[in-house]
DOROKE-475307 format. One line per field, with one value per residue (C-alpha): residue in three letters; x, y, z. Coordinates in pm, 1 decimal. Example, Ala and Ser with C-alpha at 12.3 -4.5 7.8 and 13.67 -1.06 7.14 Angstrom:
BEGIN
aa <- [ALA, SER]
c1 <- [1230.0, 1367.0]
c2 <- [-450.0, -106.0]
c3 <- [780.0, 714.0]
***
This chain:
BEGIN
aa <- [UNK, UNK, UNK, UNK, UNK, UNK, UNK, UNK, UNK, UNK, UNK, UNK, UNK, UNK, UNK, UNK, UNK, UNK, UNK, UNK, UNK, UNK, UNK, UNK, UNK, UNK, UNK, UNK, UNK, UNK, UNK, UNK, UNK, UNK, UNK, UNK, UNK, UNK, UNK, UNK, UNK, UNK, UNK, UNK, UNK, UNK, UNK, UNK, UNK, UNK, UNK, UNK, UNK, UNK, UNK, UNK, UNK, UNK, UNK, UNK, UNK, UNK, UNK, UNK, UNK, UNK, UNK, UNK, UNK, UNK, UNK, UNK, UNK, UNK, UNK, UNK, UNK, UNK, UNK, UNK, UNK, UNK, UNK, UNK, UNK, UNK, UNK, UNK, UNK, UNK, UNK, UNK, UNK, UNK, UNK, UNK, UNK, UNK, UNK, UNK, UNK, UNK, UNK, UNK, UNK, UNK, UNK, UNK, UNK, UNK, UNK, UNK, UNK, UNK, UNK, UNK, UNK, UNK, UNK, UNK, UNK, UNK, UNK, UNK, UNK, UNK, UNK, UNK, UNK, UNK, UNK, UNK, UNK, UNK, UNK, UNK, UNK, UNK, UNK, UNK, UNK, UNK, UNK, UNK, UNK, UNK, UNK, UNK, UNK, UNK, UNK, UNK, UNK, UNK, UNK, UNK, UNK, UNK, UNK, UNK, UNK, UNK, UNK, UNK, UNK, UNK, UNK, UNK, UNK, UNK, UNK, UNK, UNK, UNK, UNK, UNK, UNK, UNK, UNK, UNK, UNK, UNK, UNK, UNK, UNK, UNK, UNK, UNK, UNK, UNK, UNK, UNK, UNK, UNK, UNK, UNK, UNK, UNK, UNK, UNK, UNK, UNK, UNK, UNK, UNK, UNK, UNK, UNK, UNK, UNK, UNK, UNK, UNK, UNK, UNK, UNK, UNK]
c1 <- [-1618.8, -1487.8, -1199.4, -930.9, -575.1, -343.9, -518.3, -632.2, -279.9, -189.3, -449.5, -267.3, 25.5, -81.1, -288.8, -590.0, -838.1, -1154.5, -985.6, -721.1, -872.1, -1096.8, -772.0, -741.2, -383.7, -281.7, -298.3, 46.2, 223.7, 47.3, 134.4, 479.2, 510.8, 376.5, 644.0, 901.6, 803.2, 784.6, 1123.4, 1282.9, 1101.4, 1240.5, 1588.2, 1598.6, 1509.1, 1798.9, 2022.7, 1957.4, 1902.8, 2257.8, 2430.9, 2277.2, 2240.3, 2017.7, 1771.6, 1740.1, 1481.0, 1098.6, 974.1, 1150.4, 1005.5, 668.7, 701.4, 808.0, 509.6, 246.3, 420.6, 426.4, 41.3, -47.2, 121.8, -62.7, -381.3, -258.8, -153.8, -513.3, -667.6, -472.1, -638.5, -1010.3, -857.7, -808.5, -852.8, -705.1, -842.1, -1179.4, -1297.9, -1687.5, -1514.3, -1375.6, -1645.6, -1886.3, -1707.9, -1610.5, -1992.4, -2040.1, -1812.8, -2009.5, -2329.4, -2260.7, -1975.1, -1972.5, -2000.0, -2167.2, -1817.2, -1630.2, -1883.4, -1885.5, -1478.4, -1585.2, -1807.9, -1560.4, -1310.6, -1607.8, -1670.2, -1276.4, -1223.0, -1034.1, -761.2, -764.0, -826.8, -464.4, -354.5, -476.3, -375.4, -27.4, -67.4, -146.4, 115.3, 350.2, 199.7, 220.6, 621.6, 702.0, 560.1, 673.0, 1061.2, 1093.3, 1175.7, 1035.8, 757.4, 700.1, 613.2, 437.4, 215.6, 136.5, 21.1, -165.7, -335.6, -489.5, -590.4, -796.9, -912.5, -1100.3, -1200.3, -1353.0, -1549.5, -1678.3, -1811.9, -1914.5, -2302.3, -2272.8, -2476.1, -2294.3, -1987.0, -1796.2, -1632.3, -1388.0, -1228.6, -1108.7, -1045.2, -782.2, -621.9, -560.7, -385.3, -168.1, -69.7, 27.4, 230.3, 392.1, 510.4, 553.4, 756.9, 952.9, 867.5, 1098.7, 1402.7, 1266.0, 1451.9, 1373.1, 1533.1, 1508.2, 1727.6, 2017.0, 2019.8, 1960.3, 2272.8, 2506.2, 2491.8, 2434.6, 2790.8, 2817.2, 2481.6, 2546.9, 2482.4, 2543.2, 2305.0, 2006.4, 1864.4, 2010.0, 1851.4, 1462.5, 1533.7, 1564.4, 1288.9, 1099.0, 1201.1]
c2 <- [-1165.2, -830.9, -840.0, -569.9, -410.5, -593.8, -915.2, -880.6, -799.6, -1134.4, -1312.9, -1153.0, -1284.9, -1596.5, -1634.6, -1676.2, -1369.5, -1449.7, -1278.5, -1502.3, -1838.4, -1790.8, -1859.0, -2196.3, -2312.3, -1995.2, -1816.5, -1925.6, -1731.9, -1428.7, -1504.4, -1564.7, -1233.0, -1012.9, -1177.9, -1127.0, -734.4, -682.4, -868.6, -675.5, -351.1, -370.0, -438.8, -137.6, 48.9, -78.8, -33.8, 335.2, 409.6, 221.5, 388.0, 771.1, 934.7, 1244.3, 927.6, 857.4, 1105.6, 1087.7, 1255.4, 959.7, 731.7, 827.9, 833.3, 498.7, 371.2, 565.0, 419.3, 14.2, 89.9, 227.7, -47.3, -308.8, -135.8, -228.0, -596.4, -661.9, -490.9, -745.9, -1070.5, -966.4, -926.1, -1321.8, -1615.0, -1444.3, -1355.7, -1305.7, -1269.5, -1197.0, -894.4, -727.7, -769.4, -629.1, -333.3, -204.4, -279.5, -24.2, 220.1, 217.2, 206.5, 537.1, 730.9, 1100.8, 1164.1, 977.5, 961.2, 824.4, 543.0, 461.5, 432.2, 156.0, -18.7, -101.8, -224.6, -459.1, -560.4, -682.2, -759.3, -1076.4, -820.7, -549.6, -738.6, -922.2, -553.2, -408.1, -688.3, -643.4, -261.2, -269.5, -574.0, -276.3, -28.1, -245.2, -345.0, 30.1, 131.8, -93.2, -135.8, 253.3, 253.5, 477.7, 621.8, 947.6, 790.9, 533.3, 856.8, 959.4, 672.7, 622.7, 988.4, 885.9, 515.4, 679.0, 935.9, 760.6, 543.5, 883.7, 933.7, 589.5, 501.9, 904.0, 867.3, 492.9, 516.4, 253.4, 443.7, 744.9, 961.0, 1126.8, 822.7, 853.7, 1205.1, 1082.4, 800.4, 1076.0, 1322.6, 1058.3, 908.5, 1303.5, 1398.4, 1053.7, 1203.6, 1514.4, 1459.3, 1177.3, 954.1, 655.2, 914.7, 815.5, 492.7, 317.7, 281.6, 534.8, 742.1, 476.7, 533.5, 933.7, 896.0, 646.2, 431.7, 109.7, 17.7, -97.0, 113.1, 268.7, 621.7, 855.1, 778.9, 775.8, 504.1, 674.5, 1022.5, 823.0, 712.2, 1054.5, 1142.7, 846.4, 841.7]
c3 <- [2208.9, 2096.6, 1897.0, 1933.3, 1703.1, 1892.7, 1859.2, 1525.1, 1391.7, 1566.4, 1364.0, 1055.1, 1126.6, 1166.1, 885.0, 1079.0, 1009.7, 764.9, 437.3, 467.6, 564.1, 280.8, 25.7, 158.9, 123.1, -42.8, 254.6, 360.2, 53.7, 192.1, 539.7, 472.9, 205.6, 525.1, 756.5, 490.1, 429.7, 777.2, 912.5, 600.5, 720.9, 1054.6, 927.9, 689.2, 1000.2, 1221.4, 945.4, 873.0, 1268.1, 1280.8, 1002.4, 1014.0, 1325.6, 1177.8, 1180.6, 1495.7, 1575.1, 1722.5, 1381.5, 1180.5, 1416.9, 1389.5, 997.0, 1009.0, 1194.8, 1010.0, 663.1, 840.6, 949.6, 592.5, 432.8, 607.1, 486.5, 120.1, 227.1, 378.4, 93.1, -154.8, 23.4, -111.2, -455.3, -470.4, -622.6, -917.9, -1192.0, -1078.2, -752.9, -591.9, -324.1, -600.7, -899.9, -604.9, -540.6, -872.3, -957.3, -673.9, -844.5, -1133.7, -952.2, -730.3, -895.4, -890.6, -1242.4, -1559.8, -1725.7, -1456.3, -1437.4, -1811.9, -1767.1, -1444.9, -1632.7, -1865.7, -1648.9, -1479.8, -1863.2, -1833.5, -1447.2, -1541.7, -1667.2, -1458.0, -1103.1, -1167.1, -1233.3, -952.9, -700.0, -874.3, -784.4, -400.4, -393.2, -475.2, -248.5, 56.3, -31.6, -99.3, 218.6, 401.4, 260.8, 233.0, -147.4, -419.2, -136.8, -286.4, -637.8, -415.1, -279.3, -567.0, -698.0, -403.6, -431.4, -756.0, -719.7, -331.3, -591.9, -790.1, -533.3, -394.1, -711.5, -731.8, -376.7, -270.6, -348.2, -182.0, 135.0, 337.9, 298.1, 455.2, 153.6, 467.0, 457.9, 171.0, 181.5, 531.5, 307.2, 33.7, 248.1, 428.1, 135.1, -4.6, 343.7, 262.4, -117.2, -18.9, 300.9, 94.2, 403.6, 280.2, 419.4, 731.8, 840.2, 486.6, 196.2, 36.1, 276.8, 205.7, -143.3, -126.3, 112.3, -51.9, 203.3, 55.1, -128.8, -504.7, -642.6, -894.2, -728.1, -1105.4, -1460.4, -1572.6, -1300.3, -1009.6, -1128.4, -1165.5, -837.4, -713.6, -847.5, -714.4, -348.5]
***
């Protein structure tokens, strides 16, 4: 039978496609975290779209739904990095990294992070936990962008001389992720454009917090 989006994101939600069932019982944290983001997602939306008519706009829109879809990239990408601290999907692919990467250095740096996966897996689940939650929520998306850029980036220059992948792909998850920090696509219906506005009562909108935040969203 061939499987489809709209039926796969189904699965998702129900905790029913391979990456998941292969956590066992665990799976139900990570279905429940994805219904979580996304019910809290939607009701960032409805509150800016609610509170701020400059949001309620096509381009916003469309910002919006390119940020949810990127997000659940990160989400599905965070199921292969379990059991924590060490799991097969991961040790395989940063094996690849240092296997095909660009450039000697670059794979001397990968090989030791495979000599201490048990420490940097955690990390890096930890990272696209982060990614996904950003994206999805609307808060801190242009340092979320960023940080995106570079963790694609190398990414780039581990997998480009590995023949069973497409380096473009990377190259596409790069630029979104850019427009994303560039644009400052959590002022589109997230929350980022509540705090740049004031609109969520009893921050503390003046300091040294509200000025990183600036700089973040």
């Amino acid at each position: 039978m061939r499987d489809n989006p709209i039926h796969t994101f189904f699965q998702v939600l129900g905790g029913n496609i391979p990456d998941q069932l292969s956590l066992g019982g665990f799976r139900w944290f990570e279905v429940v975290l994805y219904w979580v983001l996304l019910i809290g997602s939607l009701a960032v939306a409805y509150t800016n779209w609610r509170l701020d008519p400059t949001q309620r706009t096509g381009t916003h829109l469309s910002i919006y739904a390119m940020r949810l879809v990127s997000a659940g990239m990160w989400y599905l990408g965070t199921l292969w990095k379990l059991p924590l601290p060490i799991s097969a999907g991961f040790t395989y692919w940063l094996g690849n990294t240092v296997k095909y990467s660009s450039f000697q250095v670059h794979a001397s740096i990968m090989q030791v992070f495979l000599n201490h996966i048990a420490l940097v897996q955690p990390l890096v689940f930890l990272l696209e936990t982060a990614l996904a939650i950003s994206l999805m929520l609307g808060i801190a998306v242009r340092l979320a962008g960023i940080v995106g850029v570079l963790f694609t980036l190398n990414l780039l220059i581990g997998l480009y001389n590995d023949p069973t992948e497409w380096p473009w792909t990377y190259v596409g998850i790069i630029c979104a992720h850019g427009m994303f920090a560039v644009a400052q696509a959590g002022r589109s219906l997230g929350i980022d454009n509540l705090l740049a506005k004031r609109l969520i009562p009893g921050l503390p909108y003046d300091g040294a917090v509200a000025r990183a935040m600036s700089l973040a969203t």
